[in-house]
N, C-alpha and C positions, 0 to 999 in steps of 0.2 A: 738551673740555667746552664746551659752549654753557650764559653765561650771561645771562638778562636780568634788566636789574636797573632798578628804578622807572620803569617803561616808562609813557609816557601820550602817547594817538596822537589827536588830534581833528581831526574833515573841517569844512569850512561848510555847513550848510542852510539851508532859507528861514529858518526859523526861528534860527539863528544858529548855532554851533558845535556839533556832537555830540562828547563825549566815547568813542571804543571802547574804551581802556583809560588806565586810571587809577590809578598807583602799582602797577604790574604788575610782578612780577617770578618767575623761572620760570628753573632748573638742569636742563639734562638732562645726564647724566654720559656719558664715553665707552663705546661698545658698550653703551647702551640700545635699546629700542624701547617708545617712543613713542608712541601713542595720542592724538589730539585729536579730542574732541566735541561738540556744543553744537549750539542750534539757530540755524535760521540768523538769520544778524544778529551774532551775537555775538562776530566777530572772526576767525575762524579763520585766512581766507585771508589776512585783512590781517597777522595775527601771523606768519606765514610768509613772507610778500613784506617785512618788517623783517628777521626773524632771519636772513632769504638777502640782505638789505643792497638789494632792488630796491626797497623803499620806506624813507625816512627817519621818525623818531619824530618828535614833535612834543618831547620830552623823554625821557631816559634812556639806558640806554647799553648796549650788546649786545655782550658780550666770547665770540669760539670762540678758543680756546686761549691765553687769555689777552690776547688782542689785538681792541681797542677798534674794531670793524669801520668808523663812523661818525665814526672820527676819520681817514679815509682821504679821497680825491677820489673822485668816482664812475667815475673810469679805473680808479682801483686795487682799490676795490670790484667791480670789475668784474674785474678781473684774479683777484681773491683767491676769487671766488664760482668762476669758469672753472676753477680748480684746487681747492679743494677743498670745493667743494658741487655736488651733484648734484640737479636741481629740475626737479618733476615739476610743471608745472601743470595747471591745467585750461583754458586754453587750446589747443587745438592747434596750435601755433607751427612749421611747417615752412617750408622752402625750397620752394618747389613746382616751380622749376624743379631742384631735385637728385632723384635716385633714394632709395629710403628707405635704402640703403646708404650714400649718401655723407653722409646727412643724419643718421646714426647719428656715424657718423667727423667730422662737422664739429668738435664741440669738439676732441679731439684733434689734430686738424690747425691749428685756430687756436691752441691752446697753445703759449705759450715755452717751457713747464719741460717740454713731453713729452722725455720720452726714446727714446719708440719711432719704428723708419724707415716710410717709410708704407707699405711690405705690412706691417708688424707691425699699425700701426694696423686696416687694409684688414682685417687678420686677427682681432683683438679683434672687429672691429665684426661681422665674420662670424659669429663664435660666441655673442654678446650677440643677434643676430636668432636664430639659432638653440634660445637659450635661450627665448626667449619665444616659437616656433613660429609665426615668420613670415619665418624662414628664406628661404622659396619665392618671397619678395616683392621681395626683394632690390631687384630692376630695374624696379618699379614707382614709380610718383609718388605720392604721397602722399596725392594726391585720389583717386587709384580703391581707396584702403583704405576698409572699415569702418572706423565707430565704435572697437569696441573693438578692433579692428588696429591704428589709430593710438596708442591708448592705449597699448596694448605698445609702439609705435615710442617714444613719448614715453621711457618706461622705460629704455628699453635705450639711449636717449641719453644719461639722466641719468646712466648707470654708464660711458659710455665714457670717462673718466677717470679712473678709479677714485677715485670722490671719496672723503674719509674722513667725509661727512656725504651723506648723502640725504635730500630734505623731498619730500614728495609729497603734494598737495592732492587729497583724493577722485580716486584713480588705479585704482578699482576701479568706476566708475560705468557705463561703458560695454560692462563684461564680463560674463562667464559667471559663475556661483558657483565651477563647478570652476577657471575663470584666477583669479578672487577668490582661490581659497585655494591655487593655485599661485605666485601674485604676491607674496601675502603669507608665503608660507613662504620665499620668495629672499629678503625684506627680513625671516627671522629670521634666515636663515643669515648673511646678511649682517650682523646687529649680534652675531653670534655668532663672528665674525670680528673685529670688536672696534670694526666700524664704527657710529658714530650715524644711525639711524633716526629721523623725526616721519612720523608719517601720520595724516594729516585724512582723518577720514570718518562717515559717519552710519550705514556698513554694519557689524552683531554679526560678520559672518561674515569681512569684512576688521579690525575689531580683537582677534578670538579670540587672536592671536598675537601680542600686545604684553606689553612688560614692564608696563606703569604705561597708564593712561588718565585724561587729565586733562579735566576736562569744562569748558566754557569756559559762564558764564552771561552775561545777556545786563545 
């Protein structure tokens, strides 16, 4: 269970401090799916670069299964994110000197707690391309992908660990309608499995398939 509790996050601008959230607090239970909306400004990415612990609150406190993520060093946030959070951003963040297979298999491989030997990995990361039908790409670099190629690459990153949490920032922006809502049916099967889903996005046709939609004001 991801819980945040009296969250308040403020940046500096010319003008002096911006408050983005302010006495915020927000439960999402195991194997939900998740829905976040709002226009833009109103926090979304930043709520999700906290709850996956790459950004710090300015106050409050973000417990996933009970444990105080920001009461950690940012090695160990880092370590704790690497096993069990899966984080889609909207960045496209590649190796560009790896192949989009290896760069699928990279967290696995950097994992202590894997268990798997690395054809098993090699072999996950196989079928993860495969699910998202870019299969054929294997042995490509990452800059001769489209758009929404990379976006799948992104994806099927996020899951090479089998995180027991996935966050995914607008991971439908750069696709099809028809990958929209093949995308989005993996991340229901997925929280139907009993894993937690959040997905940010502005797209009806990528939040059709959510349990709850919480709309973020500004």
């Amino acid at each position: 269970m991801i819980e945040v509790k009296n969250l308040y996050k403020s940046f500096p601008t010319p003008r002096g401090s911006k408050a983005v959230f302010s006495d915020f607090s927000l439960t999402v239970k195991d194997g939900t799916f998740l829905g976040i909306s709002g226009e833009s400004g109103a926090g979304k990415s930043t709520l999700l670069s906290i709850i996956t612990g790459l950004q710090r609150p300015s106050s409050g406190k973000v417990f996933i299964d009970g444990k105080d993520i920001f009461s950690l060093s940012d090695k160990e946030i880092s370590s704790f994110r690497n096993a069990n959070i899966g984080f889609v951003s909207q960045e496209q963040s590649f190796l560009e000197n790896l192949t989009v297979l290896d760069n699928v298999a990279l967290p696995a491989l950097l994992s202590k707690k894997s268990k798997l030997t690395r054809d098993q990995i090699i072999e996950r990361a196989k079928k993860l391309l495969a699910d998202f039908e870019i299969a054929d790409l294997e042995q490509l670099y990452p800059s001769l992908l489209s758009g929404g190629e990379n976006q799948r690459l992104l994806i099927a990153r996020a899951l090479m660990n089998d995180p027991k949490i996935i966050v995914a920032d607008e991971p439908t922006d750069a696709v099809s309608e028809r990958q929209t809502k093949e995308i989005t049916r993996i991340f229901k099967a997925l929280s139907n499995q009993g894993k937690t889903v959040i997905l940010v996005s502005h797209d009806k046709t990528a939040l059709e398939n959510c349990d709850d939609i919480f709309l973020l004001k500004k």
